[in-house]
C-alpha positions as CSV (number, residue, x, y, z in Angstrom):
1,X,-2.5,70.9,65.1
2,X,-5.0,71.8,63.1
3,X,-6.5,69.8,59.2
4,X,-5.2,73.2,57.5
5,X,-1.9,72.9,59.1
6,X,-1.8,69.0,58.7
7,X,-2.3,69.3,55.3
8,X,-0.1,71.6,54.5
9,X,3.0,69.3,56.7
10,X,2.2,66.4,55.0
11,X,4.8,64.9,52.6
12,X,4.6,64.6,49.2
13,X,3.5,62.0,47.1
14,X,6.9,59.9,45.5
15,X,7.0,60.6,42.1
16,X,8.0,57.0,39.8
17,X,10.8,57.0,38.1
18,X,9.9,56.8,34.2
19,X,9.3,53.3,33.1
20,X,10.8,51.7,30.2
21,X,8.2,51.5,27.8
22,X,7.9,55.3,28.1
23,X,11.2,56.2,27.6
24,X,11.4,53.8,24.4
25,X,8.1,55.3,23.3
26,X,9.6,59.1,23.9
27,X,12.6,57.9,21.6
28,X,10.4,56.7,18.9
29,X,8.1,60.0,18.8
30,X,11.8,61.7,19.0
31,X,13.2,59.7,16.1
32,X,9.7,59.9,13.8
33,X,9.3,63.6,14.1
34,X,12.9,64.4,13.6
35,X,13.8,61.6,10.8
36,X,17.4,60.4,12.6
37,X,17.6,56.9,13.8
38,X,19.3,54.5,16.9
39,X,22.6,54.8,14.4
40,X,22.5,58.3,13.1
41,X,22.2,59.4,16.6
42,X,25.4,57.3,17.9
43,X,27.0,59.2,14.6
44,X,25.7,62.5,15.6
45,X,26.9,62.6,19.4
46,X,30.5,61.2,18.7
47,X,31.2,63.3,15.4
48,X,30.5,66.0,18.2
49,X,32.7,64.5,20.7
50,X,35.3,64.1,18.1
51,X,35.1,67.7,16.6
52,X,35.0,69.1,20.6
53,X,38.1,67.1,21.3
54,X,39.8,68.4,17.9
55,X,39.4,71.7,18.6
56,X,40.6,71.6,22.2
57,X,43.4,69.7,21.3
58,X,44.0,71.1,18.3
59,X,44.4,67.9,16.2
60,X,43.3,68.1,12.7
61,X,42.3,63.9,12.2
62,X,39.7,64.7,14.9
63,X,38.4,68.1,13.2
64,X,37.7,66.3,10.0
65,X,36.4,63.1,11.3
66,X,34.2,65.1,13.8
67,X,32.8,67.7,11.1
68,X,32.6,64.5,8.5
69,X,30.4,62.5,11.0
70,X,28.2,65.4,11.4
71,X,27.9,66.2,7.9
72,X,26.9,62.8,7.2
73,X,23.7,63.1,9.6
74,X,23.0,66.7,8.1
75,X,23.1,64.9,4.7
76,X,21.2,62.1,5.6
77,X,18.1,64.1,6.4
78,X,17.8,65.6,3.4
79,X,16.8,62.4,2.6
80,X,13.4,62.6,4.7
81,X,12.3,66.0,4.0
82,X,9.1,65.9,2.6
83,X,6.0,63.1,2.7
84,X,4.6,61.1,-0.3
85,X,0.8,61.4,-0.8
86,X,-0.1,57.9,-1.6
87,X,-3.8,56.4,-1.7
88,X,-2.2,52.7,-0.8
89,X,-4.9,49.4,-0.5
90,X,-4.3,45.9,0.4
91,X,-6.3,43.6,-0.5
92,X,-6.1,39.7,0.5
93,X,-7.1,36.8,-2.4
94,X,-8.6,35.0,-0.1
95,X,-9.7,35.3,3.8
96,X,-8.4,31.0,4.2
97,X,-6.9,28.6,2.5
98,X,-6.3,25.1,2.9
99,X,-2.6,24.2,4.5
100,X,-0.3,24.3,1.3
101,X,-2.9,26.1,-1.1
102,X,-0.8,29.4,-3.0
103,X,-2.5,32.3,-2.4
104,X,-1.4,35.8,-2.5
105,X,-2.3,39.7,-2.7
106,X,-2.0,42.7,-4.3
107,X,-0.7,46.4,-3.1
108,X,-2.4,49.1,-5.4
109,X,-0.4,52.4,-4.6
110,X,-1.8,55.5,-6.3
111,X,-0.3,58.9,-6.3
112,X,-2.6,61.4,-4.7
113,X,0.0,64.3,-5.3
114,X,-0.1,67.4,-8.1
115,X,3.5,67.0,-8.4
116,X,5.5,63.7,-9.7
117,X,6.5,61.3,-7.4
118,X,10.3,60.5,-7.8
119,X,10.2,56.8,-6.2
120,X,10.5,55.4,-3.3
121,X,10.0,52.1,-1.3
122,X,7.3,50.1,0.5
123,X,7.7,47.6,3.3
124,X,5.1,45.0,3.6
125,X,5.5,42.6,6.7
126,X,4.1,39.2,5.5
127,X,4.2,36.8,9.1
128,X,7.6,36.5,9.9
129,X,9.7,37.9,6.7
130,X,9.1,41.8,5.5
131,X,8.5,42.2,1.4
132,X,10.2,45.0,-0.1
133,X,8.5,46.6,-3.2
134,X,10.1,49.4,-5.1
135,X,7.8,51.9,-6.2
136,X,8.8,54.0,-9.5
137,X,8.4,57.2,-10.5
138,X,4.7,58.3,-10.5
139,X,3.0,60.6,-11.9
140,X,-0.4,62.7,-10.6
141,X,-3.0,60.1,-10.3
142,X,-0.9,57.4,-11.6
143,X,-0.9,54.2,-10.1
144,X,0.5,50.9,-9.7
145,X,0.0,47.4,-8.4
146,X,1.9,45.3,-6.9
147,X,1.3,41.1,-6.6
148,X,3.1,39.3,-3.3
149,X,2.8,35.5,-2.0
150,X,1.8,34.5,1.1
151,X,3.6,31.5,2.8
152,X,0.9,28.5,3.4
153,X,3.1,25.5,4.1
154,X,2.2,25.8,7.2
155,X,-1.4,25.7,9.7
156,X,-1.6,28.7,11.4
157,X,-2.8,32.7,11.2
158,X,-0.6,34.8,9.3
159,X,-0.7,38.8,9.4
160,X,0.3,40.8,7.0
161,X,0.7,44.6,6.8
162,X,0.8,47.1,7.6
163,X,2.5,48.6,4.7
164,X,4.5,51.5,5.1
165,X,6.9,54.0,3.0
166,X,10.3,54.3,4.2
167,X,12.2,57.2,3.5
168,X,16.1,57.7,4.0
169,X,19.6,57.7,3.0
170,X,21.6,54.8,2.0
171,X,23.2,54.1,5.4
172,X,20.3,54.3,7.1
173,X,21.4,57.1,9.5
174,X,18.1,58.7,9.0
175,X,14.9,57.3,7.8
176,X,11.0,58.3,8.2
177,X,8.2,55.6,8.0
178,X,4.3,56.4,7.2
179,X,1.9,53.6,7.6
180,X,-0.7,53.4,4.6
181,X,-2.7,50.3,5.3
182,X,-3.9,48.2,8.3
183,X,-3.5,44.6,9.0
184,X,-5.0,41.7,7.3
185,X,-5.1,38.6,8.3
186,X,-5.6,34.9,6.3
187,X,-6.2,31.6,7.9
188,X,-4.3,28.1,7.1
189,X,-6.6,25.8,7.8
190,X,-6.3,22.5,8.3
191,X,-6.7,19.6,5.8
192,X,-10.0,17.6,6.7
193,X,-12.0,14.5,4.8
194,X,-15.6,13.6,4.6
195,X,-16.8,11.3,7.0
196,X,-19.5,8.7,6.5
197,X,-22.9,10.3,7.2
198,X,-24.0,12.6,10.3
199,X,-22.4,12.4,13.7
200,X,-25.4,12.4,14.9
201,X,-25.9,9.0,13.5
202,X,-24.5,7.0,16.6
203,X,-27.8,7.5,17.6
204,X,-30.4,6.7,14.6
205,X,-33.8,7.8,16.1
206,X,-34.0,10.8,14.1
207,X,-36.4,12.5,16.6
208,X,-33.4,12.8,18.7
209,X,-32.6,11.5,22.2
210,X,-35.5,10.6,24.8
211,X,-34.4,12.5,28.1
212,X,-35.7,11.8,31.4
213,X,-36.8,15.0,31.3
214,X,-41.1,15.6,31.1
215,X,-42.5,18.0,29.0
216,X,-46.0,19.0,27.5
217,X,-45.3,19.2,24.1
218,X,-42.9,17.3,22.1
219,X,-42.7,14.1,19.9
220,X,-41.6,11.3,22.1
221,X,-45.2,10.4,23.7
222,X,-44.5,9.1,27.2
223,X,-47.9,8.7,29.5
224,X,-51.3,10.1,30.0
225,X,-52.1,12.4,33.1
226,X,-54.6,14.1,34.4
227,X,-55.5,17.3,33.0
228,X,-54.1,20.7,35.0
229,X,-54.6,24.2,34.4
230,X,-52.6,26.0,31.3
231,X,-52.6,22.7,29.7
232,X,-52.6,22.8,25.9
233,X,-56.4,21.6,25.3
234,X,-54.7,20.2,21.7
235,X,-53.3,17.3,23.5
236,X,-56.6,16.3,25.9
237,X,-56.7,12.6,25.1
238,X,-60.7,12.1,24.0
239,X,-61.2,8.5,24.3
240,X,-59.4,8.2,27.8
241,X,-61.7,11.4,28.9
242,X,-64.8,9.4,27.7
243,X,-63.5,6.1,29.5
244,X,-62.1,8.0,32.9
245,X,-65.1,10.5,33.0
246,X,-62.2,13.2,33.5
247,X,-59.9,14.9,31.2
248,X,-57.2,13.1,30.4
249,X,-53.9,15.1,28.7
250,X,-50.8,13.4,26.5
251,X,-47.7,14.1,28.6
252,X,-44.5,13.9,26.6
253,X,-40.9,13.2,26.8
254,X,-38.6,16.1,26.4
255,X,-36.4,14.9,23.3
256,X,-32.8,16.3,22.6
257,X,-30.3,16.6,19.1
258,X,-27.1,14.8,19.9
259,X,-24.6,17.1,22.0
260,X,-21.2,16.3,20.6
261,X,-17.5,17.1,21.8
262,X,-14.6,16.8,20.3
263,X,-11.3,17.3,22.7
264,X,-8.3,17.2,21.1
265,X,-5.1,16.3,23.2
266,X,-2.5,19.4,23.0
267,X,0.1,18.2,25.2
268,X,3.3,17.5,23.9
269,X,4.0,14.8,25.8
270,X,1.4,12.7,24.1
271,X,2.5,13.3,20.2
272,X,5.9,11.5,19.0
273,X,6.1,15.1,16.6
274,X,5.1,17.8,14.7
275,X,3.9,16.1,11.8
276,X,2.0,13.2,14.2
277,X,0.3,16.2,15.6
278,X,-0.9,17.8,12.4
279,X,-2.4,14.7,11.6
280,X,-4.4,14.9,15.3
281,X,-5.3,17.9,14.5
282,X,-6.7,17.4,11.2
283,X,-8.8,14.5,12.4
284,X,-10.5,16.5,15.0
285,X,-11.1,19.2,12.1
286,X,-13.2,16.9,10.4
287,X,-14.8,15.5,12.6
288,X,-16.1,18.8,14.1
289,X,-16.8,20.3,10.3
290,X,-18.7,16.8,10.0
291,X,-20.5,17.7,12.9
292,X,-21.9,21.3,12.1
293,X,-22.3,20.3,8.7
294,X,-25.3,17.7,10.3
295,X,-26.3,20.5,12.2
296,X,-25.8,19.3,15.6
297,X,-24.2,20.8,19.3
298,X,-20.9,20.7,19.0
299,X,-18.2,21.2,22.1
300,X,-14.9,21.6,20.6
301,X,-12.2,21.3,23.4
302,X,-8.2,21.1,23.6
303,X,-6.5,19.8,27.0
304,X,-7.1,23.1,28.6
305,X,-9.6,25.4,26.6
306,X,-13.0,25.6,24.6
307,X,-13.0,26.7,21.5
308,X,-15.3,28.9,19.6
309,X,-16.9,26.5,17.1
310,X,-20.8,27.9,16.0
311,X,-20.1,27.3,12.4
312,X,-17.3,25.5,10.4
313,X,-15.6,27.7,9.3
314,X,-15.1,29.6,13.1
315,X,-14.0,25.7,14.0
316,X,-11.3,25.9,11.6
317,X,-10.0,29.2,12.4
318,X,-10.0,28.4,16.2
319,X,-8.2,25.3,15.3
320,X,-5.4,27.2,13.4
321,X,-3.7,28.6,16.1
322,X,-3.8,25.6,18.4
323,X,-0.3,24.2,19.3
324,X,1.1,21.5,21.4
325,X,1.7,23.1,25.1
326,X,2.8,21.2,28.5
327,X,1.7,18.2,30.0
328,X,-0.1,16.1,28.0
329,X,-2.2,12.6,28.5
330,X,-5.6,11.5,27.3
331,X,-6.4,10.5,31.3
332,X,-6.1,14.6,31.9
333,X,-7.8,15.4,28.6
334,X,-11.2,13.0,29.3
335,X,-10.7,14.0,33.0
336,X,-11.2,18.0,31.9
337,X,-13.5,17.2,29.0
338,X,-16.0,15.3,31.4
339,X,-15.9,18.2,33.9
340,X,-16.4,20.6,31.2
341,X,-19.2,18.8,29.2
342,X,-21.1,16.3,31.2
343,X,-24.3,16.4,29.6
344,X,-22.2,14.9,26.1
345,X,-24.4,12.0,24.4
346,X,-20.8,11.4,21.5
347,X,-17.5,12.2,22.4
348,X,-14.6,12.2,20.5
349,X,-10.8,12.5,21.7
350,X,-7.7,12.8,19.7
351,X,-4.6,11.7,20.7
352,X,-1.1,10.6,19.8
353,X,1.0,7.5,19.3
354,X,2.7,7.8,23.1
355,X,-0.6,6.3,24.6
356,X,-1.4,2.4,23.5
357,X,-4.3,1.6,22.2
358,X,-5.4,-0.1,25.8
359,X,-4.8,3.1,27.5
360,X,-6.7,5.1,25.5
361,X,-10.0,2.8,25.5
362,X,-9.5,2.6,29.6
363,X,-9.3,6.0,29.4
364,X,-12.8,6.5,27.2
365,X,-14.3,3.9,29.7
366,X,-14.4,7.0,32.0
367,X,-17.1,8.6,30.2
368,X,-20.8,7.8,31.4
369,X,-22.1,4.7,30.6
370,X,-24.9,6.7,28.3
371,X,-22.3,8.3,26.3
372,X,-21.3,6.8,22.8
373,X,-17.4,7.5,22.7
374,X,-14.5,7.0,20.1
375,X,-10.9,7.6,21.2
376,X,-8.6,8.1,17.9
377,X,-5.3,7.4,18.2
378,X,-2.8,8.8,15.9
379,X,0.8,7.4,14.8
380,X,2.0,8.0,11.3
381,X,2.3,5.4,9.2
382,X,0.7,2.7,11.4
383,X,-1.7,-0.3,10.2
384,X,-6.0,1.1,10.7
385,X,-7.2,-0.9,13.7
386,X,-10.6,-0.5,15.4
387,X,-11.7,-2.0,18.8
388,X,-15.1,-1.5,20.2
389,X,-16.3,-2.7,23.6
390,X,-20.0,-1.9,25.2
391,X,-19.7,2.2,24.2
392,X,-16.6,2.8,23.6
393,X,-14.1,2.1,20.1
394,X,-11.1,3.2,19.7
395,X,-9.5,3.4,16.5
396,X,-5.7,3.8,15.5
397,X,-5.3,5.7,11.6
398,X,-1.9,6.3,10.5
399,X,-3.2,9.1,8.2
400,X,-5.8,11.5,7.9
401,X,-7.1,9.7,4.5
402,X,-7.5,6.1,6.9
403,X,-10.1,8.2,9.5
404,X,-13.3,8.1,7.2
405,X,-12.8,3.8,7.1
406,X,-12.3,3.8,10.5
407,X,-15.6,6.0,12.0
408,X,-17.5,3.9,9.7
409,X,-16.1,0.9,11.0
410,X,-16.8,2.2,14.8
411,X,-20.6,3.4,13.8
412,X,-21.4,-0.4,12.6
């Protein structure tokens, strides 16, 4: 048999069945262009069912319940005929707040229309609850504002908008929704303190840390060498070159800032609750802002991610959203935090009250012996206690206020 023919025998290819989402998002194009919702279609099909019975059958009760049902619909788009012209901004107080700071917004809603506006009503999703705003009568060009709250009593990222019209009859048979506005967003950060000077202070040569590493030009001076081609004729070392009879170069140790990490444990296993937890996380918050503030490498790190953490503020956003998941145990969190920063010279890990106090320093004994760490263990309410043995402390704070005293204590 020949291609042309084989081709042309060949079966053809299945077709799939419509999925789900494409059938809801066919019923919601259907619904916004004609203006009847979920219930007003329910109403629609049995008034029709109804009025078909009645007038086969001949009862009357199903001819006016049928005829009302449908007239009901019919009414109810009336409703929706027509689209407001609004010129509709939101506009956020602040971008973040501190966890349990007010703070609000304001919707300004201009009428962009020739004619008067007759009223209507605006839907602004705020997180989890919607805030209704009733919009009166306008006139051309006249305009409005509108002041909301935003919830802060709780750490985390809260959206709000968009803000959209809705349009319909009082038993919400039909409606029509127009989006005016995009999404804004505001960040509950956590609570943090000051902490006594720069983290970088474990180690007090302020030239930084003396690697093993060699290098040409720096500040740590390490040994003289003989002098090789491309070397930087600023560093020939004169009175060695008189003595030797050759040239004779400074050769330098490659020096390095403090590299610090910060891993927080986000197991639940390892808090006792919530509000142990916020505490944790706090701590870690200011320690890190401490940190950047001293202007030094910072790693910050949960039990199973990085987080983005270049300046202060992108430290406390990333922290916002962080949340207790499975597992948990400061063995896994040093375990990970080792693998994923080994060249660390000062590491800190939060954790909670379910580990003692010997378990987390046997646990920060892991670390290399060239690493300056402090475990922090968390339980509300509990007496400040600091341990330090060879390069590791641990500390226990029982509030976020107690963690300055202690990471002085652990520096001495």
């Amino acid at each position: 048999m020949s291609s042309a023919a084989a081709s042309r025998w060949e079966a053809p290819e299945p077709v799939e069945p419509p999925s789900l989402q494409r059938v809801r998002s066919f019923g919601a194009a259907v619904n916004q262009r004609t203006g009847i919702r979920a219930a007003g279609w329910v109403c629609l099909l049995l008034g029709l069912m109804v009025l078909v019975g009645g007038l086969a059958l001949g009862w009357v009760e199903f001819k006016v319940a049928g005829a009302l049902a449908v007239l009901s619909v019919a009414v109810g788009l009336l409703f929706t005929i027509g689209k407001p012209r609004f010129e509709v901004r939101l506009e956020m107080a602040e971008r973040s707040v501190v966890v349990g700071t007010p703070t609000g917004g304001e919707l300004a809603v201009r009428n962009t229309a020739q004619r008067r506006h007759l009223g209507s009503r605006l839907d602004l999703p705020i997180a989890d609850d919607v805030a209704s705003f009733s919009v009166p009568p306008l006139g051309a060009g006249m305009f409005i504002r509108q002041r909301f709250r935003v919830p802060t009593e709780q750490r985390g990222l809260v959206r709000i908008g968009p803000a959209e019209s809705v349009a319909g009859d009082p038993f919400a048979l039909t409606g029509r929704q127009t989006r005016w506005t995009g999404m804004a967003e505001l960040f509950v950060h956590p609570r943090t303190v000051r902490l006594p000077g720069r983290q970088s202070g474990f180690v007090h040569d302020l030239e930084g840390h003396a690697s093993p590493h060699l290098s040409s030009a720096d500040m740590n001076f390490h040994a003289l060498r003989p002098y090789a081609p491309g070397d930087d004729r600023r560093h020939v070392h004169w009175r060695s070159t008189a003595r030797t009879g050759a040239l004779m170069v400074r050769q330098f140790e490659e020096s390095r800032m403090s590299h610090v990490v910060v891993a927080l444990d986000t197991g639940r296993l390892a808090w006792l609750d919530a509000d142990e937890f916020e505490i944790g996380v706090s701590c870690a918050a200011s320690v890190a802002v401490q940190t950047l503030m001293g202007e030094s490498p910072l790693a910050l790190r949960t039990s199973h991610e990085t987080l983005t953490a270049l300046t202060p503020s992108k430290a406390l956003d990333a922290l916002c959203t962080v949340g207790r998941g499975i597992g948990g145990g400061v063995v896994d969190l040093v375990h990970a935090t080792r693998a994923a920063e080994p060249s660390a010279s000062v590491a800190v890990f939060i954790t909670g009250s379910v580990a003692s106090m010997t378990q987390v320093r046997r646990a920060g004994s892991l670390f290399d012996i060239d690493t300056r760490v402090i475990g922090v263990r968390v339980e509300e309410g509990a007496e400040l206690r600091v341990r330090t043995a060879g390069n590791v402390s641990v500390v226990q704070v029982g509030a976020l206020e107690e963690l300055p005293r202690a990471m002085r204590r652990a520096m001495e």
